[in-house]
N, C-alpha and C positions, 0 to 999 in steps of 0.2 A: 504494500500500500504506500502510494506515494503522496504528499502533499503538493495542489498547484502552488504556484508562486500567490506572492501579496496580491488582496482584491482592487481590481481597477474598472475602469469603465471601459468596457468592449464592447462591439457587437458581437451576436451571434459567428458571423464568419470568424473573426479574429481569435474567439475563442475558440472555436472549433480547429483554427489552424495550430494555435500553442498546445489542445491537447494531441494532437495529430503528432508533433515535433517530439512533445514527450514523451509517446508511445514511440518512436522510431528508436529513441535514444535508451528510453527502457528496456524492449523484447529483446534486444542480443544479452542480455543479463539472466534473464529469465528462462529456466530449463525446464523437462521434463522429469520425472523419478520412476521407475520404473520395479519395485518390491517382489519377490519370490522369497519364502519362508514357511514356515510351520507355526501352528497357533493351537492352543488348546482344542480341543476336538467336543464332541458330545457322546462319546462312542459311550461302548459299555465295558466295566475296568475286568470283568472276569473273561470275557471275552478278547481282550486286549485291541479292538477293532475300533479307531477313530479317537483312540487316546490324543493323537495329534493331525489336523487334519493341514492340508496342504493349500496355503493361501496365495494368489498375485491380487498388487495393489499399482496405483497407479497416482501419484500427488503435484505440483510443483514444486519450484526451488529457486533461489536467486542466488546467483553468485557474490559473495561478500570480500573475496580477498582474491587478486590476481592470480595467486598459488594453488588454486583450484578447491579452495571451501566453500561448498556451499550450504544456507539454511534451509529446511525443510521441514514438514510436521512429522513430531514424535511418531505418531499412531501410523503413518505412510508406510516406515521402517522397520516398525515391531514385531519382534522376532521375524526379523529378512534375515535369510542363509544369503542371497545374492541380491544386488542391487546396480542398477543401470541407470546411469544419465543419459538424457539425449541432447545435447548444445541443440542451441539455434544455430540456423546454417549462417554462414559467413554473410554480409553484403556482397561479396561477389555472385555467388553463388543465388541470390535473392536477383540480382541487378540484372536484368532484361528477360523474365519470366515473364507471361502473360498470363498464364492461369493465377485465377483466385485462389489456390489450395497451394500454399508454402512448404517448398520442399523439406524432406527431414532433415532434421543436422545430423551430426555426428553422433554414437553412439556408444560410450565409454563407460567401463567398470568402476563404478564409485565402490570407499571404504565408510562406512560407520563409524565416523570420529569418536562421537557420543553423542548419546537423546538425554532430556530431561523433560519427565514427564507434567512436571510440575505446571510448565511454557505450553507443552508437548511443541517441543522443538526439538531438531535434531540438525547434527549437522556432519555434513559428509566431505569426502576427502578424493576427486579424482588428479589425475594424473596424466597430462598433455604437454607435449611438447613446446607451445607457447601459451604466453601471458594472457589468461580470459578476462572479458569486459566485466569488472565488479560493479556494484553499486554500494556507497557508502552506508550505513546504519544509521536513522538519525533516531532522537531524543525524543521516546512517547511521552515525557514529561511535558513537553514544550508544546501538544496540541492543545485545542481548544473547540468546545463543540461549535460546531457549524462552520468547521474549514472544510475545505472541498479537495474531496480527495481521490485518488485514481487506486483501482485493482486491476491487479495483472497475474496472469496463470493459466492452469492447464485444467479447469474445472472437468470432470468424468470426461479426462483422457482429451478434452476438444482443446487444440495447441493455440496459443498466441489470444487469448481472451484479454476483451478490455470491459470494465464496468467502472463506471463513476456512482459518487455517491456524499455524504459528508459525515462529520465524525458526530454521531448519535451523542457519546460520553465519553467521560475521561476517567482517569484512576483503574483502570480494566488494564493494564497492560504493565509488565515488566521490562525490563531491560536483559539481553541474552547475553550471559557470559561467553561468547565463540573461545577465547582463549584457555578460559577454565576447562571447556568439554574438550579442548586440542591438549590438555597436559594430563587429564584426570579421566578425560573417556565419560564424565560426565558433571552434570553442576552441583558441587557439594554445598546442600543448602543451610544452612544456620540456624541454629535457634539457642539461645539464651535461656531458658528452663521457666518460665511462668506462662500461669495460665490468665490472659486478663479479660476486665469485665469493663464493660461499657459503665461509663456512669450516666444517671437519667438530669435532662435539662434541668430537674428543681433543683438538684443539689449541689452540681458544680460540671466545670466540664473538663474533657480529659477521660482517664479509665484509672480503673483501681486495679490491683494484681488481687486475684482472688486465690492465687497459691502459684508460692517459690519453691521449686523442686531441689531439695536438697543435695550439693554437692557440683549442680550447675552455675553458669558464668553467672548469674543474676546473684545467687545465691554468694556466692564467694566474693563478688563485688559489696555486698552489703546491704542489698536490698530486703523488705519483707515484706508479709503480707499485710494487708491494708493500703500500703503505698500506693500516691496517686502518682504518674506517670504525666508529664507536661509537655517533652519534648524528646525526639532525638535527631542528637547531631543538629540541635538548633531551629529542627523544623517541628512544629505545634504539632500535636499530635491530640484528635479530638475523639479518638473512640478507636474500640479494641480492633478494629477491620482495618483499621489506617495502621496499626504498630504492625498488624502482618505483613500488610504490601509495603510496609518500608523499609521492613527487617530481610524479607521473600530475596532483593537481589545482592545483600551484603556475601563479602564472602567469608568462609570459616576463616576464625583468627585476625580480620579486619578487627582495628577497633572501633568502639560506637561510644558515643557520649548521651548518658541519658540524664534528663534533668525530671528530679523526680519532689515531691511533699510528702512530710511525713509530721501530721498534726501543723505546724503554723512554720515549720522549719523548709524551707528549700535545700536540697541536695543535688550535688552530678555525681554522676557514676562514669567509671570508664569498664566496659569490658567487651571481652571478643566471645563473639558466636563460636559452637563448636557445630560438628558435624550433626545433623540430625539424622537418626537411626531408624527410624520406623517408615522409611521409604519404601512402600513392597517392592518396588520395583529395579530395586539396587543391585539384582542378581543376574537380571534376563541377560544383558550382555558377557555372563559368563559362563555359559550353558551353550551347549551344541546337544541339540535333540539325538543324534547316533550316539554320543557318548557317554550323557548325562540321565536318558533314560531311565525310569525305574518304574516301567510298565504296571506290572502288579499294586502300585500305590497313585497309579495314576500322574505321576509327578515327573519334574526333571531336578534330579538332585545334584550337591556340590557336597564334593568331599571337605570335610571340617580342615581352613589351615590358619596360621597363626594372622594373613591377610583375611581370611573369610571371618575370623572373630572379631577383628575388630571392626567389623561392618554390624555385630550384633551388640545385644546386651551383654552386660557380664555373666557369665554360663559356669556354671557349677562342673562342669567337664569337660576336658581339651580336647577330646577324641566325641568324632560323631559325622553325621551323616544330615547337610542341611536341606532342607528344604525350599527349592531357587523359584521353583513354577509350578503350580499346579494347575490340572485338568480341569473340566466343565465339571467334571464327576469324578473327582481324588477321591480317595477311599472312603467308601460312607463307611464312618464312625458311630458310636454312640458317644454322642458328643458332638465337636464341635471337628469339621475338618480337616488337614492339613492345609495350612498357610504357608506363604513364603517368609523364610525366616525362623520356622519351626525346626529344632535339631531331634533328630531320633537318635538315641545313645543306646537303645535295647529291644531285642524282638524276641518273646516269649523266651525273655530273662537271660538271656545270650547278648554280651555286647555286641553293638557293632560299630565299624571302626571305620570303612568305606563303604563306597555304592558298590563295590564289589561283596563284601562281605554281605549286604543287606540283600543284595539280591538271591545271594548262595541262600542265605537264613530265608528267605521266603517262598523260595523254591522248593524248601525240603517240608514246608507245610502244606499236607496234602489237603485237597478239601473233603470235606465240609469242616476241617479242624480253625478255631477262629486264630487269629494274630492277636498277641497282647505284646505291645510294644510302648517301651518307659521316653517320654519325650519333654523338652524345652519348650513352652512356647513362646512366642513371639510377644516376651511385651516388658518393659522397664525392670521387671522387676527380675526377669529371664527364671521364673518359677518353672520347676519341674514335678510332673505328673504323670500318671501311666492311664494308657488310653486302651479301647479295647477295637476289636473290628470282627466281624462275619467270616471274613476271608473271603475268595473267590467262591464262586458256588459253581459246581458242576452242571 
């Protein structure tokens, strides 16, 4: 989405001719994406048939950096095994065509830099011989509703689309870290450990923390519960939905200045965000469906390593068996399902140690015999509990 220039007085033609200009000067920026991958399936888990089923998708992309990155949406790329750019064709290659219907470009293996689901952006990585037309990234802060604005894209697969329109609202949008998902493979987002609450217009304005999680950056800065919350980093800050989209594009370990009250006293704080953990989706780029499979649980698992813990909560066991994706139909439990992030550490009282081992240990349960398997799940406190299942049914 691009913004025209400053409002002036045109006619009709004039206008018509400047967006014409800037559509010329946009589409060679502007690609296709092209997705082939696997995605959870609906099949049935005792039958093993449609645990994962075989997806093509089809998005656009705009090129951001001469070096061949470009942006795209998250959801375009999820879980793609293979992915394909298609360039806009040259001007040459455009320049004395008569037909309506614009030749293809070129057709190039993109890499999967990193997504973040958060944006659902993603951004990719091809590889060409020379420098491609970028378009710079501007500042969704700086809009204003009722600027007039241009779309550009490859809406269901149709190439070179243009729609006009203007900005409805504002505060909807973040900023994309390109350089974080090119070092980290993805955006590691922040959070500070409080839960805050709106406070209502009779009482004052701002938000109150309705709970400091102990041992986090708020917490160890000084902060507590009650504190009303006035500013960060200088900017007013008027309710609990403005401290997220403010906090959403900092990066872990940035520091933040918070200016907070606490009864008739003013306070700053200074402290840095760390990584937030409860991401589900923090796993999928580390799975390969041939290799991470674990059929019988319906799941794509990741062997436990000293990188895979520290992506979780603190876990009572170093050795385990995580839980990266799961099916439409992961193993009905009684209870509650397998999650991403869940560790399984025992299957009917047998540790287990890899996706190798887990799969041996569930293979040797014949059915109708049920699985009782001791697990981690996925949440602060990294409690462990033992769960039961039916098992495959003949």
């Amino acid at each position: 989405m691009l913004t025209v220039g400053p409002s002036q007085s045109r006619t009709p033609a004039e206008l018509s001719e400047t967006l014409e200009s800037l559509s010329a000067r946009v589409q060679p920026s502007v690609v296709q994406v092209f997705a082939t991958g696997y995605a959870p399936g609906q099949g049935n888990i005792a039958s093993g048939g449609g645990l994962l089923s075989l997806e093509r998708g089809t998005g656009s992309g705009v090129i951001v950096n001469p070096a061949g990155y470009i942006v795209t949406n998250a959801h375009v790329v999820a879980n793609a095994m293979r992915v394909q750019v298609e360039l806009s064709p040259s001007p040459d290659v455009v320049a004395g065509r008569r037909s309506v219907l614009p030749p293809h470009g070129q057709l190039v293996p993109a890499q999967v830099v990193g997504t973040d689901r958060g944006t659902d952006l993603a951004l990719l990585r091809v590889r060409v011989e020379t420098a491609l037309p970028a378009l710079e990234l501007g500042d969704s802060e700086a809009l204003r509703p009722g600027e007039l604005v241009m779309a550009y894209g490859s809406p269901l697969g149709l190439a070179n689309s243009v729609s006009m329109g203007i900005v409805s609202a504002v505060a909807r949008q973040v900023r994309v870290d390109d350089e974080m998902i090119r070092r980290h493979g993805r955006v590691r987002r922040g959070e500070i450990g409080v839960h805050a609450q709106t406070i209502t217009p009779e009482l004052a304005s701002g938000l109150v923390l309705a709970d400091v999680l102990p041992g986090g950056p708020a917490d160890e800065a000084g902060l507590e519960i009650g504190d009303i919350v006035l500013a960060l980093d200088g900017k007013v800050i008027e309710n609990a939905r403005q401290l997220r989209v403010n906090l959403f594009p900092r990066r872990v370990g940035e520091p933040v200045e918070m200016t907070g009250l606490r009864g008739d006293r003013q306070l700053t704080y200074s402290l840095s965000p760390v990584d937030r953990r409860s991401d589900p989706d923090r796993f999928e780029r580390l799975v390969d469906p041939e290799q991470h499979l674990v059929r019988r649980l319906g799941i794509l698992a990741l062997n436990m390593t000293p990188e895979i813990a520290a992506m979780l909560p603190p876990l009572r066991r170093s050795a385990g068996v995580v839980a990266a994706v799961a099916s439409a139909q992961s193993i009905p439990v009684r209870g509650e399902p397998l999650l991403p992030g869940d560790v399984i550490y025992a299957l009917n009282g047998d540790p287990v140690g890899s996706i190798v081992g887990l799969r041996a240990a569930l293979d040797a349960v014949a059915p109708p015999r049920p699985w009782f398997f001791r697990s981690s799940v996925e949440a602060s406190s990294g409690s462990s509990h033992s769960r039961s299942s039916d098992g495959p049914r003949s």
